[in-house]
N, C-alpha and C positions, 0 to 999 in steps of 0.2 A: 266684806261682802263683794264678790266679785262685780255684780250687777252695778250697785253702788260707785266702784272702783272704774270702772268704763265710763257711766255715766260723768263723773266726775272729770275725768280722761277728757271727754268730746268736749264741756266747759271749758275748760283752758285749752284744748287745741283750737278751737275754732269761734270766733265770734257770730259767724250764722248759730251755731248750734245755742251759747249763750244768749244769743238774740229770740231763739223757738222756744226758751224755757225760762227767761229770765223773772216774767209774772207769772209763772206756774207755783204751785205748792208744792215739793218735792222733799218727800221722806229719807231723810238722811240722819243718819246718826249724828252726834256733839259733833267731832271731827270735821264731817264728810258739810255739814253745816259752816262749820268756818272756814273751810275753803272755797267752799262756794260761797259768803258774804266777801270774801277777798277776791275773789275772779270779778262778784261786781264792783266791786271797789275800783278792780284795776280796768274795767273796762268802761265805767264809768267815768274815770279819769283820762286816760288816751279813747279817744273817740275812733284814734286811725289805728288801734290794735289789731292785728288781725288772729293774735290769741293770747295768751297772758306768758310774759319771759318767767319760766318759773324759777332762775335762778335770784331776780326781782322776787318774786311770789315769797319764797324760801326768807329772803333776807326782813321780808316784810312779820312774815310771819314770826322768828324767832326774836324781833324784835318788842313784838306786843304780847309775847310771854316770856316774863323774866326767868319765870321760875324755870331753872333748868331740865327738872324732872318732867315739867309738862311738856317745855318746849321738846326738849330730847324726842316724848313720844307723839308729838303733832308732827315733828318732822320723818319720823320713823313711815308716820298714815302719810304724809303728802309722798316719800318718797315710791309708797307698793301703788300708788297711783298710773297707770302706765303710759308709756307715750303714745307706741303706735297701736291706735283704737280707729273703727271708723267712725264719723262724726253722724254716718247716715243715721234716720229713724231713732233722734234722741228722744222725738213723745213718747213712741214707743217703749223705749228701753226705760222712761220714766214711770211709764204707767206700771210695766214688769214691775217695779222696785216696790212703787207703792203697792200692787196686789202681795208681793213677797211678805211686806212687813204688815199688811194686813191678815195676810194668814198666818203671821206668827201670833198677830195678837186675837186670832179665831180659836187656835190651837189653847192658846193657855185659857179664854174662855170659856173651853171644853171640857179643860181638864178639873178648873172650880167648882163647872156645873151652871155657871149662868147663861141662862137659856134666853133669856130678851136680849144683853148684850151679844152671844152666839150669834143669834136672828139677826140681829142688824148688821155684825162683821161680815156675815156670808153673804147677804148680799150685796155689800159694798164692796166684798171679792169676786164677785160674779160680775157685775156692773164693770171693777176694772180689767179682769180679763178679757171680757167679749171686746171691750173700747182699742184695750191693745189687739187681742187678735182682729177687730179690725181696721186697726191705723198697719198691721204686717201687710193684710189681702189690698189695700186700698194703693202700697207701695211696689208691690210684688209685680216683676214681670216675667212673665214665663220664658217668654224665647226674644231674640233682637231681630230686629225689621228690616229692612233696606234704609230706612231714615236715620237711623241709629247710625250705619255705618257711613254714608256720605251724605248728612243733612248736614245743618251747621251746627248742630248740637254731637256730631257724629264721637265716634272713638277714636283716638289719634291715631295717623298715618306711623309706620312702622320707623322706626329712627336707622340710620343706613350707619354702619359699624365698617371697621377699618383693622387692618388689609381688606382688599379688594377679596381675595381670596374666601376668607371668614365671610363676609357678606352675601357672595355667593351662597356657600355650605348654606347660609340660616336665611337661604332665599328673601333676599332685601333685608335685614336689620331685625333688631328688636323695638315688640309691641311695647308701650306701657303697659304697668302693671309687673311685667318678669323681673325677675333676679338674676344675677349672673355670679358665677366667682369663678375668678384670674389666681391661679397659684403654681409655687415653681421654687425650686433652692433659692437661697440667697445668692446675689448677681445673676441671675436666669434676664434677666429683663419685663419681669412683672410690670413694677411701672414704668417703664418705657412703653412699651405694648399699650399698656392700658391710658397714659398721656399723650401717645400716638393717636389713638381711638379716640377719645374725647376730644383733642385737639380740632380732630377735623369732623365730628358735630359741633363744637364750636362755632367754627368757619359756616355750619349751614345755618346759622342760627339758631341751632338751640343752649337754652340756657344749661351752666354744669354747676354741682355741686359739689365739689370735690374736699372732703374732707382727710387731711391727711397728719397722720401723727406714726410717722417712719422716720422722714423723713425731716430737718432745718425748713422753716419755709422758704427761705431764701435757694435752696437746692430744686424744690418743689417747684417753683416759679421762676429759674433758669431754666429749667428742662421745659419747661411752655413756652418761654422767651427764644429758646434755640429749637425750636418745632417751628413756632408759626413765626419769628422772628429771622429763621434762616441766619443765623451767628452759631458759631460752634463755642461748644458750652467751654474748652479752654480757655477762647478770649474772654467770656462774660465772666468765667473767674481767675482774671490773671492779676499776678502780683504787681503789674505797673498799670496802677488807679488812672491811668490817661485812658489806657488800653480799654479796660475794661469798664469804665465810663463812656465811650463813643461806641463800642460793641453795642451796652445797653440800651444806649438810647436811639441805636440802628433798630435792634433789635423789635422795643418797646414800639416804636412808630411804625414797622411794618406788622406786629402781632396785633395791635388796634385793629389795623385795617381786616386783619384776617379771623375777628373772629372773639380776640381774647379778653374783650368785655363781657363776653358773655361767659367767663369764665370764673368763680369765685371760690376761692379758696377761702379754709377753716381749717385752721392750726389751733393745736392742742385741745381737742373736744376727744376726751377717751371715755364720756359716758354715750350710750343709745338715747337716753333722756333728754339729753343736751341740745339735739339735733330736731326738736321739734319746729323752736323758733326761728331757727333761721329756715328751714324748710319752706315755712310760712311766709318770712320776709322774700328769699329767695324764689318759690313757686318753683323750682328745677326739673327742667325734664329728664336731666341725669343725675343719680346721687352714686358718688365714689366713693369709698372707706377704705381707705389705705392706712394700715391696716385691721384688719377686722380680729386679729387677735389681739390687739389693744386695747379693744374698745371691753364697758363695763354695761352689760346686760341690764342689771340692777334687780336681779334676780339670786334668788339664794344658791349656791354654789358655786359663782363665780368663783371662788379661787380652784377650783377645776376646768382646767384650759378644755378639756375635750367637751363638758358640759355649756362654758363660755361659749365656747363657737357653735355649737347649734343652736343656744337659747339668740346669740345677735344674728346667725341667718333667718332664723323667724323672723326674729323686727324685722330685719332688714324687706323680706319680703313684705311684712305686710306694711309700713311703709313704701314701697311700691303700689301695693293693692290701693291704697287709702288715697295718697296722692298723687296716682297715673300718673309714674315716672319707672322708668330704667332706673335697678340699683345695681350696683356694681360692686362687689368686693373683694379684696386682696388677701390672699394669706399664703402663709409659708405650705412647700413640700417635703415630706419628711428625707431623714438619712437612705431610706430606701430608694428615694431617687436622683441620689447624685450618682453622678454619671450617665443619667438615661435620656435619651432622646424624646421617645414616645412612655408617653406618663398616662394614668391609669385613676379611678376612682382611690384604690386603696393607696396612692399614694400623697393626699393629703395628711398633712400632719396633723397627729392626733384626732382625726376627726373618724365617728364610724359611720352606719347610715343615717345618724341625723343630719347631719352636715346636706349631704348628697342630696338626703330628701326633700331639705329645705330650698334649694334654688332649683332653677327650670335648664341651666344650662352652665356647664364645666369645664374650661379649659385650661389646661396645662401647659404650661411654658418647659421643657424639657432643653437639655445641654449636655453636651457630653465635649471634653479636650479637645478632640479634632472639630467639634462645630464650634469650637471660641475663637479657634484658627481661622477659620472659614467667614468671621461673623454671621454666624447662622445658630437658627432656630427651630424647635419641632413643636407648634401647634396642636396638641392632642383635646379635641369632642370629648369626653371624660361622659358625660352627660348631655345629651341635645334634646328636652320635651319640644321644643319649637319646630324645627323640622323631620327631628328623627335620625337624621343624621350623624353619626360619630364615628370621627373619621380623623385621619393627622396630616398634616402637610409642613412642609419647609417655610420658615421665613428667613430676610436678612434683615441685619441693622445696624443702624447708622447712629453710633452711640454719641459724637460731638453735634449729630443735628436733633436727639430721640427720636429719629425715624424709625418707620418698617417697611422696608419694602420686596416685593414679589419675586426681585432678581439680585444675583451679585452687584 
């Protein structure tokens, strides 16, 4: 039951949410039952959860059913559980489940013919209808205020994105809440650009989330070290360990200063499910996925890469929506555009309009022989819902510092 499956979703994502429904009575099936006796379990035990780690949950759970046929299909229900849900109006979404399963048990009432128990199911489907419909009206706001926007409770200030140039185009940054996808051949400078860009909201204070499974972490985190540490990434990996021992910890003590605490990297997460908890421990105002054709939807068809990539640009967005953050994701350009400078919607790989339709904004890292010479780049707007804008321009780059910058 999909209803069921949400509800269940806000329980483990969020301890508020577990917190507004913990003494409630809540209509759940056998399953949808023990998981929820285990989210109290687990929140009852860590006081300072701020949701249940379900890879903990999982290991807890297969443990107190031996039986492998049960456990196999408790795991199978916690797995179609989803990650990204929003935790908003869980009474809500509680009262739905209960009117649901009360009008299943109206229906087959109806169909025996018993008319006193009919009587009483109806109205105790009436009763939780009206309570939901109005815990929705009681939540609902129609339009946003001026208080909304610069009170203390306001919506976050736009995050300012890098080159200077791109910032311009999408006049100051990106809002929370959007999506973004960075794509381009292999060697185009995908994550350069995109370690560039985060680097230096880094620097302004915001926290990043950078999940990456392309990429060694130790690769992943010189290319941060030679950005904001200003060491060109040779020394940080040279064969004479003096070298590139004193590189590092040049490096390391100027990247502190500039920023690179607030920077936390996640190696080898290649499920969307995986990325709740740390979400949570983390709070991030940026979330990166590098790359996003690796990662495991946990939806059926996964083993269809073109289906894969638009079911994880959904999460992806709505994890954005859910946790007002910037998401950011990487994926490859197809064979059509190697060689091309200015890159296009249809030259994502594998991807048709689900891909496109899921993020707000698309940019293509484009390269052609003579711009490798040049160390130069073509920025192609593929997609802009944020300004409207789609438009390409030149970058350069500085691949021993992962820079990008404006001029030769």
């Amino acid at each position: 039951m999909i209803q069921e499956e949400h509800l269940l979703a806000a329980l483990l994502n969020s301890r508020a949410a577990w917190e507004e429904l913990k003494d409630e009575p809540l209509s759940l099936s056998s399953f949808g039952a023990v998981v929820q006796h285990a989210a109290d379990d687990y929140y009852t035990a860590d006081t300072l959860a701020p949701c249940v780690d379900r890879t903990i949950l999982r290991a807890r759970l297969e443990s107190h059913f031996p039986a492998p046929k049960m456990a196999a299909s408790l795991l199978s229900y916690l797995d179609g559980i989803p990650t990204a849900v929003s935790v908003a109006n869980v009474r809500q979404l509680a009262r739905h489940l209960s009117a649901y399963k009360v009008g299943l048990d109206l229906a087959d009432a109806l169909t025996r013919a018993e008319r006193q128990q009919a009587r009483s199911l109806a109205e105790k489907y009436l009763e939780l209808s009206a309570d939901a419909q109005q815990d929705a009206l009681s939540d609902w706001k129609p339009r946003l205020t001026a208080e909304d926007y610069f009170g203390d409770n306001s919506t976050k200030p736009k995050i300012r994105v890098y080159p200077n140039r791109l910032n311009e185009v999408l006049h100051g940054g990106i809002r929370a809440g959007h999506a973004c996808l960075i794509f381009g051949r292999p060697g185009s400078g995908k994550t350069l650009l995109t370690v560039n860009m985060v680097a230096g909201m880094a620097a302004a204070g915001h926290k990043i989330l950078y999940v990456g499974n392309e990429e060694p972490l130790g690769t992943l985190q010189h290319r941060f070290l030679s950005r904001l540490g200003s060491e060109r990434l040779w020394d940080l990996d040279s064969p004479d360990r003096a070298v590139a021992r004193a590189a590092y910890e040049r490096a390391e003590a100027k990247a502190l200063k500039r920023g690179f605490g607030n920077v936390h990297l996640l190696h080898g997460a290649y499920g969307m499910r995986d990325l709740a908890p740390y979400i949570a421990k983390v709070k991030p105002d940026v979330l990166v996925i590098d790359q996003i054709r690796h990662m495991d939807s946990g939806k059926k068809g996964d083993d269809n890469l073109t289906y894969r990539l638009e079911a994880v640009c959904r999460q992806m967005r709505a994890m954005a929506h859910e946790h007002q953050l910037v998401a950011i994701g990487i994926t490859q350009a197809g064979d059509r555009a190697s060689g091309k400078g200015v890159l296009s919607m249809e030259d994502v790989d594998s991807a048709k309009t689900g891909v496109q339709g899921a993020v707000d904004l698309i940019i293509g890292v484009g390269v052609t022989d003579e711009m490798k010479r040049q160390n130069k780049r073509m920025l192609s707007l593929c997609r802009n819902k944020l300004t409207g804008r789609e438009e390409f321009f030149p970058i350069f780059i500085d691949e021993q510092h992962t820079a990008v910058k404006g001029k030769p």
